[in-house]
MITOR-602876 format. One record per residue (C-alpha): residue number from 1; residue in one letter; x, y, z. Coordinates in nm, 3 decimals. Layout:
% residues N
REC    i  aa        u        v        w
REC  NUM   A        X        Y        Z
...
% end
This chain:
% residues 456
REC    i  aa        u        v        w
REC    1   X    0.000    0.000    0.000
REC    2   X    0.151    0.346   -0.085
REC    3   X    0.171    0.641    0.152
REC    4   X   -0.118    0.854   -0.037
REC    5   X   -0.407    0.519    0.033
REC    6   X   -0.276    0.406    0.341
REC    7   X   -0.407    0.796    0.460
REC    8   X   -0.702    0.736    0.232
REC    9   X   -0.784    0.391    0.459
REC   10   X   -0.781    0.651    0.781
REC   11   X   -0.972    0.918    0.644
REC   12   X   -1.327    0.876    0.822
REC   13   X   -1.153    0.797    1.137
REC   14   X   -0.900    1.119    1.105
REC   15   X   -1.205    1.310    1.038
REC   16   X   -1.378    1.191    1.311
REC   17   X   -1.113    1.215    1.588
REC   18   X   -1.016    1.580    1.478
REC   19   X   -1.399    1.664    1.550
REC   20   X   -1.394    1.505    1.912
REC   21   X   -1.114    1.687    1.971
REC   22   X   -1.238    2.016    1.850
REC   23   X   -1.547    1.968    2.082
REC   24   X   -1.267    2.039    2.382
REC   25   X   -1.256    2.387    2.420
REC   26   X   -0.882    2.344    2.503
REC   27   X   -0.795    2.750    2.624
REC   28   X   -0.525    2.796    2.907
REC   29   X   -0.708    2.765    3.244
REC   30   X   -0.622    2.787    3.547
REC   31   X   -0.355    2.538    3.676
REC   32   X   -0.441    2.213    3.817
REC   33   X   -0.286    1.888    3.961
REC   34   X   -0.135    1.683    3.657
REC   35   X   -0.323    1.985    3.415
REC   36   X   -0.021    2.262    3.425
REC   37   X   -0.284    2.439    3.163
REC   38   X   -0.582    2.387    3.294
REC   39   X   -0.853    2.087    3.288
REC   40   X   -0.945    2.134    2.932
REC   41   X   -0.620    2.139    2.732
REC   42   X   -0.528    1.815    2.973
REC   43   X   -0.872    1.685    2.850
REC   44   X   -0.740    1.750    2.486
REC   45   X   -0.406    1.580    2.524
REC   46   X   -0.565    1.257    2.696
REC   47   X   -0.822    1.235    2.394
REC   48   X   -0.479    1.304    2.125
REC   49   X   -0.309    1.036    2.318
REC   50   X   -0.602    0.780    2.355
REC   51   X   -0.618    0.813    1.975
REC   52   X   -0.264    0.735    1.933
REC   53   X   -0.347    0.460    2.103
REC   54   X   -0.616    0.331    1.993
REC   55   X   -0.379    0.313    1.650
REC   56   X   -0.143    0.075    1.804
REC   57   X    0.142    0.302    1.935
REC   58   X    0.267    0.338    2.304
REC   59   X    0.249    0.688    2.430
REC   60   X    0.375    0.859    2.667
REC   61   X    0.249    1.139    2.896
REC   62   X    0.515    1.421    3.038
REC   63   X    0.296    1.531    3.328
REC   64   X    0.056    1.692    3.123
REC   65   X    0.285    1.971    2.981
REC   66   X    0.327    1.740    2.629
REC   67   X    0.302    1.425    2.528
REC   68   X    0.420    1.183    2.243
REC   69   X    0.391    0.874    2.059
REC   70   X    0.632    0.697    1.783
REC   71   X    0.717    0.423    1.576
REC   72   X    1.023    0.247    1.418
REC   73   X    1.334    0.161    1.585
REC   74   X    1.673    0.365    1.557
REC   75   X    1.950    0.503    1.744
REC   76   X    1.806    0.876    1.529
REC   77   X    1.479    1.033    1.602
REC   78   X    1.259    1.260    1.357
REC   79   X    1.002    1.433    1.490
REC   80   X    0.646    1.590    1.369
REC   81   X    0.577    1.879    1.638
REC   82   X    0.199    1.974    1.716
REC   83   X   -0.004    2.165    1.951
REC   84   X   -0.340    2.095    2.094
REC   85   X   -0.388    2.445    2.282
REC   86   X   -0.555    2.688    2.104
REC   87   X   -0.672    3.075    2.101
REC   88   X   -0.999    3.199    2.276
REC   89   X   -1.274    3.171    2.046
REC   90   X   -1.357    3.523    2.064
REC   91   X   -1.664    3.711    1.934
REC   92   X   -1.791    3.691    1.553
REC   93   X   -1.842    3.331    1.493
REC   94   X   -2.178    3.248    1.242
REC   95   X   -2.093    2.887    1.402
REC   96   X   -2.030    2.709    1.708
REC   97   X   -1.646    2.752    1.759
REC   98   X   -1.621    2.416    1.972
REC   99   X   -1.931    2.201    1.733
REC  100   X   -1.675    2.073    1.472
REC  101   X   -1.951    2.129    1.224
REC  102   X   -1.911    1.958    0.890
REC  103   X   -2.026    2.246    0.613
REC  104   X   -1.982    2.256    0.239
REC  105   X   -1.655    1.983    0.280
REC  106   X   -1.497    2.184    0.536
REC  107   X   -1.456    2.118    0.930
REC  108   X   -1.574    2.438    1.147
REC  109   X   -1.403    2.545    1.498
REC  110   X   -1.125    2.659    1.659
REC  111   X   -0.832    2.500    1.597
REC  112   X   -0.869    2.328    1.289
REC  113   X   -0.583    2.490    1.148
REC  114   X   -0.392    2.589    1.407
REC  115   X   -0.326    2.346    1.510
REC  116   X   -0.546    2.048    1.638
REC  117   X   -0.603    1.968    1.207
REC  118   X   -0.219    1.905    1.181
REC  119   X   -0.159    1.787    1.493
REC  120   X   -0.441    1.482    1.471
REC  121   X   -0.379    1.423    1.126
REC  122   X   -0.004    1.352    1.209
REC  123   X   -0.108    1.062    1.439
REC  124   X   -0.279    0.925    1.081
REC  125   X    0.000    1.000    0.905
REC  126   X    0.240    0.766    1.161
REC  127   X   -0.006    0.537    1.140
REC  128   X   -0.010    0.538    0.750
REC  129   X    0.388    0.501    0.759
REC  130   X    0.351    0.206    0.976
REC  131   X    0.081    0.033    0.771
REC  132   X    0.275    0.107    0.440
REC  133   X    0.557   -0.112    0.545
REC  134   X    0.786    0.096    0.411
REC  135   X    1.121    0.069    0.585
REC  136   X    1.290    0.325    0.826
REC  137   X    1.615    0.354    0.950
REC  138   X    1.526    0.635    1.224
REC  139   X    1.207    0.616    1.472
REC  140   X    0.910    0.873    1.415
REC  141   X    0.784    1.063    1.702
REC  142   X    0.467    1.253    1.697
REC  143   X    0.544    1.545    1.976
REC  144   X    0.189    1.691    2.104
REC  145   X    0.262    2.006    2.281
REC  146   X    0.011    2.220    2.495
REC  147   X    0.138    2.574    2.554
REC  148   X    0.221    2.664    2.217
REC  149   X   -0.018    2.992    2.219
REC  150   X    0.145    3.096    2.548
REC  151   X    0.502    3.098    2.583
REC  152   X    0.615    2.728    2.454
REC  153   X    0.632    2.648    2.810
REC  154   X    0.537    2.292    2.704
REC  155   X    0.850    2.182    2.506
REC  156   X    1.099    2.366    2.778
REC  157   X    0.971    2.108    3.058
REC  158   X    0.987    1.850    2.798
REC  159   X    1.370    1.923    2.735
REC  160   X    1.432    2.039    3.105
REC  161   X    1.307    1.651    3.211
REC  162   X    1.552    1.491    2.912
REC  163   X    1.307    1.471    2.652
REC  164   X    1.492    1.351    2.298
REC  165   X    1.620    1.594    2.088
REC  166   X    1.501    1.505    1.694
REC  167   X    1.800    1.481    1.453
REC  168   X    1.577    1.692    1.210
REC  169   X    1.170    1.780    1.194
REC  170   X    0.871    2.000    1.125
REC  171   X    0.611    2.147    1.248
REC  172   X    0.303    2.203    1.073
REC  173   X    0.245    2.516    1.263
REC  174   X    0.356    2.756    0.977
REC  175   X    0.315    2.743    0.579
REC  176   X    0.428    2.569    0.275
REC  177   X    0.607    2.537    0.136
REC  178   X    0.865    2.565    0.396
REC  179   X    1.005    2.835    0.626
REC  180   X    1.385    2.785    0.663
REC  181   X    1.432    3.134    0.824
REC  182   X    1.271    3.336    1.112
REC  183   X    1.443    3.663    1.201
REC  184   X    1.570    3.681    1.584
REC  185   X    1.311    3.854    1.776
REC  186   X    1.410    4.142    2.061
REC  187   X    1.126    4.341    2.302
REC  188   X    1.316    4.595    2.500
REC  189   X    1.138    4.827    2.742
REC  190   X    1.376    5.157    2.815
REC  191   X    1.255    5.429    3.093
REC  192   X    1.391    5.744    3.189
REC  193   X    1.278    5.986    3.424
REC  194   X    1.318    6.386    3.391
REC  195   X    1.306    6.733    3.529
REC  196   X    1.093    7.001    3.299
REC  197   X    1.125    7.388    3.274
REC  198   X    1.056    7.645    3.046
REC  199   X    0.634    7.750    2.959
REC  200   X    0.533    7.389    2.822
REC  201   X    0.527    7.119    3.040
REC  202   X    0.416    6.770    2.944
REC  203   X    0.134    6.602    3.130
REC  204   X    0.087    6.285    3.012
REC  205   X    0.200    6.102    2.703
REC  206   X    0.066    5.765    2.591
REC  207   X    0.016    5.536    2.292
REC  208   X   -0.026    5.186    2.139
REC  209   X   -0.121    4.887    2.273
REC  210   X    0.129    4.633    2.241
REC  211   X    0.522    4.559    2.096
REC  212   X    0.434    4.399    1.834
REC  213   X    0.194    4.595    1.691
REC  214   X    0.247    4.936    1.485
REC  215   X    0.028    5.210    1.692
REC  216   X   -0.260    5.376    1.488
REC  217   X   -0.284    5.645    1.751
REC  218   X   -0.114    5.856    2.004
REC  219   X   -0.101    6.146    2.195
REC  220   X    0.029    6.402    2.461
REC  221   X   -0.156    6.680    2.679
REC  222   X    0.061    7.014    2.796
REC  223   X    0.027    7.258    3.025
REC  224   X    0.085    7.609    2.981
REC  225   X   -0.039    7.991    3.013
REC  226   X   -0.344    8.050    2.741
REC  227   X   -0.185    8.258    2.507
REC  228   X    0.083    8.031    2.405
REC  229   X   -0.187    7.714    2.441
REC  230   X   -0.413    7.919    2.195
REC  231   X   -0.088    7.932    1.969
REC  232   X   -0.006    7.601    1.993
REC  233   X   -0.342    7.477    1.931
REC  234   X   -0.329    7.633    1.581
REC  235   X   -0.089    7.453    1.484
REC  236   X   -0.062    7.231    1.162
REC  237   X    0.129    6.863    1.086
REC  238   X   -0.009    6.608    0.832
REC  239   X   -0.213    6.302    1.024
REC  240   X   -0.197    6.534    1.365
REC  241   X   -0.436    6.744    1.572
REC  242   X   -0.371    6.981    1.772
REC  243   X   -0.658    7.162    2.025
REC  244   X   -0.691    7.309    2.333
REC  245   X   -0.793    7.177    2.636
REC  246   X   -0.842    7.360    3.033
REC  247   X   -0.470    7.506    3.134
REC  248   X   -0.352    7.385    2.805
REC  249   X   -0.358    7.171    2.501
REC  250   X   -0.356    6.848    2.344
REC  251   X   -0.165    6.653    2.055
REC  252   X   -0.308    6.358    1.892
REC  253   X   -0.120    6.183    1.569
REC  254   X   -0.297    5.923    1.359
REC  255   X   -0.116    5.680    1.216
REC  256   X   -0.249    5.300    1.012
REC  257   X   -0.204    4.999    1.201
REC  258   X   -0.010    4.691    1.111
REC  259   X    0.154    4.355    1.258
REC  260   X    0.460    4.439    1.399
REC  261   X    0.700    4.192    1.172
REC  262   X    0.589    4.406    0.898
REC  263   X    0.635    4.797    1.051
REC  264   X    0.661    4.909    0.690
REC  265   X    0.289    4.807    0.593
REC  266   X    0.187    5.067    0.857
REC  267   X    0.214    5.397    0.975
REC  268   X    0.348    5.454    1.320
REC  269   X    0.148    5.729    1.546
REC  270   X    0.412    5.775    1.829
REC  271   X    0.648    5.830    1.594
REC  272   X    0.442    6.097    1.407
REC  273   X    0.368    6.251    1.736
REC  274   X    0.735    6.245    1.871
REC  275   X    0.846    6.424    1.533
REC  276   X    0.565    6.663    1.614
REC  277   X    0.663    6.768    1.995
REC  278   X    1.028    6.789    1.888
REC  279   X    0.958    7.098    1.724
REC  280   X    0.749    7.225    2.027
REC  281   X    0.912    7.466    2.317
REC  282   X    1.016    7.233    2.537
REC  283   X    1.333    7.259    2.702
REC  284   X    1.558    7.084    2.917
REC  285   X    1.561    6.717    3.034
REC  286   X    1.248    6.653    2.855
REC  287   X    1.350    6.815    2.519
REC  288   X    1.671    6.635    2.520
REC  289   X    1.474    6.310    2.529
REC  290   X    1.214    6.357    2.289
REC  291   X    1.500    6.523    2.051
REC  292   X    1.682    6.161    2.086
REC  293   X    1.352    5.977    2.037
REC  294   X    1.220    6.204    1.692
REC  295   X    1.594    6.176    1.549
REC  296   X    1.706    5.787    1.658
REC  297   X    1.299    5.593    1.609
REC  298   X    1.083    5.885    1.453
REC  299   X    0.909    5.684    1.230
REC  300   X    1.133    5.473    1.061
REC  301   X    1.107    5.132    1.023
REC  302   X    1.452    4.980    0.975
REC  303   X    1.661    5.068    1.264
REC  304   X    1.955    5.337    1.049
REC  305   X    1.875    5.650    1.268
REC  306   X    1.974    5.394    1.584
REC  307   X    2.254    5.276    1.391
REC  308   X    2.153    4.898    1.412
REC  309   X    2.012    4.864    1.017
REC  310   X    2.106    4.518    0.881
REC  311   X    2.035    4.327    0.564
REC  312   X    2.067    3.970    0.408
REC  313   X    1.937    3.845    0.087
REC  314   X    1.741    3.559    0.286
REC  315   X    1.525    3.738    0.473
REC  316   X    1.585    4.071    0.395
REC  317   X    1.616    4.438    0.646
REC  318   X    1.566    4.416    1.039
REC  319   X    1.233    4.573    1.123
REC  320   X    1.142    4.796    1.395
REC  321   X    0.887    4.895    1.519
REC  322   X    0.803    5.144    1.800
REC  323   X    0.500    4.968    2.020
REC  324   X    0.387    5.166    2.326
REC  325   X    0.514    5.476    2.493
REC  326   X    0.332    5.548    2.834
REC  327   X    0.451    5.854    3.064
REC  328   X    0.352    6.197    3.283
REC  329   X    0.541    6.498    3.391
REC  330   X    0.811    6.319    3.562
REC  331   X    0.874    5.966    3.345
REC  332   X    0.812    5.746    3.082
REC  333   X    0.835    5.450    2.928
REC  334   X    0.838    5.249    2.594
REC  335   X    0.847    4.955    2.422
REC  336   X    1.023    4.830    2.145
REC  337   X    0.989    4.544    1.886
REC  338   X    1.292    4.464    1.641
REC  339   X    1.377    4.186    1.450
REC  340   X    1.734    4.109    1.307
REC  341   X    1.747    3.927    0.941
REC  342   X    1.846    3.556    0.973
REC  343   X    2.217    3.532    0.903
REC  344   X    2.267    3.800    1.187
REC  345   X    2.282    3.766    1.598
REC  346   X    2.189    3.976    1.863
REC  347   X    2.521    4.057    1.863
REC  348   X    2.488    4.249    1.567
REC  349   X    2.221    4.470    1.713
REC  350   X    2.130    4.473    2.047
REC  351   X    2.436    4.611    2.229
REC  352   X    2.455    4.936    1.970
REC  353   X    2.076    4.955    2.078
REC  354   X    2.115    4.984    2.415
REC  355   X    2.414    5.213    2.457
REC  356   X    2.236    5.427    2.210
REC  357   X    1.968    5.454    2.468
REC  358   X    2.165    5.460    2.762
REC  359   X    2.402    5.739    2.680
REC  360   X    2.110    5.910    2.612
REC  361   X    2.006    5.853    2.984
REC  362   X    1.734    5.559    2.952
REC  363   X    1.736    5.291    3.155
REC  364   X    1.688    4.928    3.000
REC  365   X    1.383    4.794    3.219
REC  366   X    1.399    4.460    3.045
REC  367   X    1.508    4.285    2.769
REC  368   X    1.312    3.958    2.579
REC  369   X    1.559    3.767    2.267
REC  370   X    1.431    3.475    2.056
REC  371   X    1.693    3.407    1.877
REC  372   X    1.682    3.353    1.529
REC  373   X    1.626    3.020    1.349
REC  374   X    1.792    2.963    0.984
REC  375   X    1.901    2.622    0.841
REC  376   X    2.002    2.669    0.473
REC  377   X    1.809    2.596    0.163
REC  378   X    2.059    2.346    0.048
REC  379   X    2.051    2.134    0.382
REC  380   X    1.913    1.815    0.395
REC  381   X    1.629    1.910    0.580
REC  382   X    1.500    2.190    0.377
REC  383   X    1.555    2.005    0.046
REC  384   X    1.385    1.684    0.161
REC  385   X    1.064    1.920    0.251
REC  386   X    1.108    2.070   -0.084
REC  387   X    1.067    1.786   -0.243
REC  388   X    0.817    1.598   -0.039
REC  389   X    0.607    1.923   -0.105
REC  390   X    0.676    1.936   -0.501
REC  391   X    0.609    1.557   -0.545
REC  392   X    0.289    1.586   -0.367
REC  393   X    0.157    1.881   -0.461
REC  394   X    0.287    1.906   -0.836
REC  395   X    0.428    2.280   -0.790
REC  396   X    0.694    2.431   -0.792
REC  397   X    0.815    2.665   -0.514
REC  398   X    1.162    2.814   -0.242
REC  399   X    1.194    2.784    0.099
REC  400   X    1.084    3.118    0.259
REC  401   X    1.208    3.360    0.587
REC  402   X    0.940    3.520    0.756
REC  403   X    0.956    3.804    1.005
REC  404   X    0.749    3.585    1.313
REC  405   X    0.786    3.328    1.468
REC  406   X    0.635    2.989    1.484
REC  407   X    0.689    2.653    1.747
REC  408   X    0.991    2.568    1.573
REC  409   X    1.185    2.792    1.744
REC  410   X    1.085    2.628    2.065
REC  411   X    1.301    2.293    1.980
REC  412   X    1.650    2.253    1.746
REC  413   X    1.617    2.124    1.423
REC  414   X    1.260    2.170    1.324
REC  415   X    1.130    2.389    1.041
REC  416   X    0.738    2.508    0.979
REC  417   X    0.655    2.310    0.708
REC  418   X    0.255    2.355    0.653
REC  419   X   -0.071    2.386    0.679
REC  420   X   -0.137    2.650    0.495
REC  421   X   -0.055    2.660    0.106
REC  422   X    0.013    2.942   -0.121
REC  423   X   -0.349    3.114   -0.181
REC  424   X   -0.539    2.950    0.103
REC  425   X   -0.776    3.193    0.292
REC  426   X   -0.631    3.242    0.613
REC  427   X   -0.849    3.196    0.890
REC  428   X   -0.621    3.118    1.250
REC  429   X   -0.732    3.303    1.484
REC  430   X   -0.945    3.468    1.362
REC  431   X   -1.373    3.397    1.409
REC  432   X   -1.515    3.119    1.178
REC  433   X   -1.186    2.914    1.147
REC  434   X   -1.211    2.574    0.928
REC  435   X   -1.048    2.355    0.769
REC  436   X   -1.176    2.195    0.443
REC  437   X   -1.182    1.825    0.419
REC  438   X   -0.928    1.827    0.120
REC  439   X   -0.683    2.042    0.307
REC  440   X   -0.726    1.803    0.595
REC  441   X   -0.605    1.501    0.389
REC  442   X   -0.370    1.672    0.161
REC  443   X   -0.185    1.733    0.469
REC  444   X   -0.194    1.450    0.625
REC  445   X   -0.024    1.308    0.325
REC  446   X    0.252    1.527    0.326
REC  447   X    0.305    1.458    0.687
REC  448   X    0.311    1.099    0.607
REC  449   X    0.527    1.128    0.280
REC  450   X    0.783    1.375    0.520
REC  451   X    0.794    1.137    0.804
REC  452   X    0.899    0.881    0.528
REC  453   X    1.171    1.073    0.363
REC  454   X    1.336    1.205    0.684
REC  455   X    1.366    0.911    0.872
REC  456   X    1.410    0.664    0.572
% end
């Protein structure tokens, strides 16, 4: 039996298993004995791992953090990496999020893309490799992880209590037809406290909502005597307002929103608004700051003003992007997302950063790094997915680096490899999520044909 019909043979069952599954609304909870994520996502890892079962393989349980199953024998390992935790459902659904409703061929609810549809069809894939009698030379493990949507905390315990380290993998957590490269990842939050003088004093300061996203909005109230807050509220910047307010006035920029991987697509407010105040009256402490700000971040998107712009022909320029500033009359802070191209290290950036900033009399508050993943497109790995995905799909296509970051960076020597092909509508979290039936099996024999070719 080939790879493609022994998936075919499991198809009503895969279908079936995916939709119990889906029926556990499996959202971090509230910590419990043997359920580090709560009752439900345990719930959904004992159902995965009863399947796996239930399909002849031994399984094993790591205290509820992950668990696994495999087949074949083999000093080697090659792994298939899935998660069973998924986003809050969330409001705008024309469907019951957690029914697993079967509608015009496709499979309704959360998760069925990201990433209990991959996940569950890998344990039909294994099974598929198994009943094709193909022969292996390395085992197959099918890793089911549960913390994937909140910090990966899942695969650290995993390693931290010995877990196996795969010779080579995937994930089908990402896109196809395979991501070899995801830029290194820095959030830095800087502070710096001031004194003020001269006739405009800043009262409060605030924008944006998160790092990683490009703020749409921002602004800044002053205080001063009326005449000059009459002045200053005539004043006149593209995308800003400016209007008075009692014992002073206020500045709002407007700016377009976008992820913050992508800084470029958008239009960044706090920037727009620093730019704006740096050509205000201020003086002392708090004009040398905003001065440093408006001429270092401004609104650029690339990280040359701060003297950290980098470039590769893989995956292209580091990004930046300038997430949340949040402050009063005496201090603020503000948070900052950048992301270094893939043949680069923190090295390369992140100490320039910081002594930027702290000559200019910030403080770094803290400092997050994901470090970048990159394993070349000639490797055996990435040309082993290429072809897997080429022979089974009939086109043609190059590995790809992507800005994010996906659950391959939580363990060495895995790759994103899947669901999602070129054109599909893209529907993770986000309402109304599915996964058509076609997609469902297509995948699964990819898995299967992957699973083959590494380990073979």
């Amino acid at each position: 039996m080939n790879l493609n019909d022994a998936v075919l043979f499991h198809k009503d069952a895969m279908i079936e298993a995916l939709q119990q599954n889906l029926r556990i609304p499996s959202v971090q909870g509230p910590a419990e004995s043997g359920a580090p994520y709560g009752a439900d996502v345990r719930r959904s890892l004992d159902h995965a791992l009863a399947t796996a079962e239930r399909l002849g393989f031994k399984t094993t349980n790591v205290d509820g953090h992950m668990g696994w199953c495999e087949y074949g024998e083999g000093e080697e390992m090659v792994a298939v990496l899935g998660h069973l935790d998924v986003v809050p459902a969330g409001d705008g659904w024309t469907v019951d999020p957690y029914g697993a409703e079967i509608i015009d061929g496709k499979i309704w609810g959360r998760g069925t893309t990201d990433d209990k549809g991959p996940s569950i069809a890998a344990l039909y894939a294994l099974a598929a490799v198994r009943d094709s009698g193909l022969p292996i030379k390395r085992r197959i493990r099918v890793l089911l992880g549960c913390n994937e949507e909140t910090g990966s905390a899942d695969v650290k315990y995993y390693l931290a209590q010995g877990g196996e380290i795969p010779v080579m993998g995937f994930t089908p957590d990402g896109e196809y037809p395979v991501i070899n490269g995801e830029k290194g990842i820095i959030n830095a939050t800087f502070s710096k406290s001031y004194k003020q003088t001269g006739p405009v004093k800043l009262v409060q300061i605030q924008g944006g909502s998160a790092p990683n996203v490009v703020p749409s909005y921002a602004c800044a109230r002053f205080e001063c005597d009326e005449e000059l807050a009459v002045r200053m509220s005539q004043l006149y910047a593209p995308s800003m307002k400016f209007s008075l307010i009692p014992g002073g006035f206020k500045a709002e920029a407007f700016g377009v929103s976008a992820h913050g991987s992508t800084p470029g697509l958008g239009e960044n407010a706090i920037g727009r608004l620093v730019i704006a105040l740096d050509n205000l009256p201020l003086e002392g402490e708090l004009a040398d700051a905003i001065h440093f700000l408006a001429q270092k971040l401004g609104m650029e998107t690339d990280g040359a003003s701060a003297g950290i712009y980098l470039h590769d022909d893989v995956s292209g320029e580091l990004s930046l992007n300038w997430g949340t500033i949040e402050g009063n009359g005496e201090t603020f802070s503000l948070k900052i997302n950048y992301r270094y191209p893939v043949t680069y290290s923190y090295e390369d950036c992140g100490p320039a950063f910081n002594e930027a900033f702290r000559q200019a009399g910030f403080t770094l508050d803290s400092e997050v790094h994901k470090a970048k993943l990159y394993i070349p497109a000639d490797s055996q790995l990435v040309s082993s997915l290429m072809k897997v995905y080429t022979e089974q799909t009939g086109l043609e296509g190059s590995p790809k680096s992507i800005g994010g970051g996906t659950y391959a960076k939580a363990i060495s020597n895995l790759l994103a490899f899947g669901p999602i092909f070129p054109g599909d509508e893209i529907r993770e979290h986000k309402p109304d999520e599915y996964i058509s039936i076609e997609s469902l099996v297509k995948n699964a024999q990819i898995i299967a044909a992957a699973m083959y070719e590494l380990a073979k």
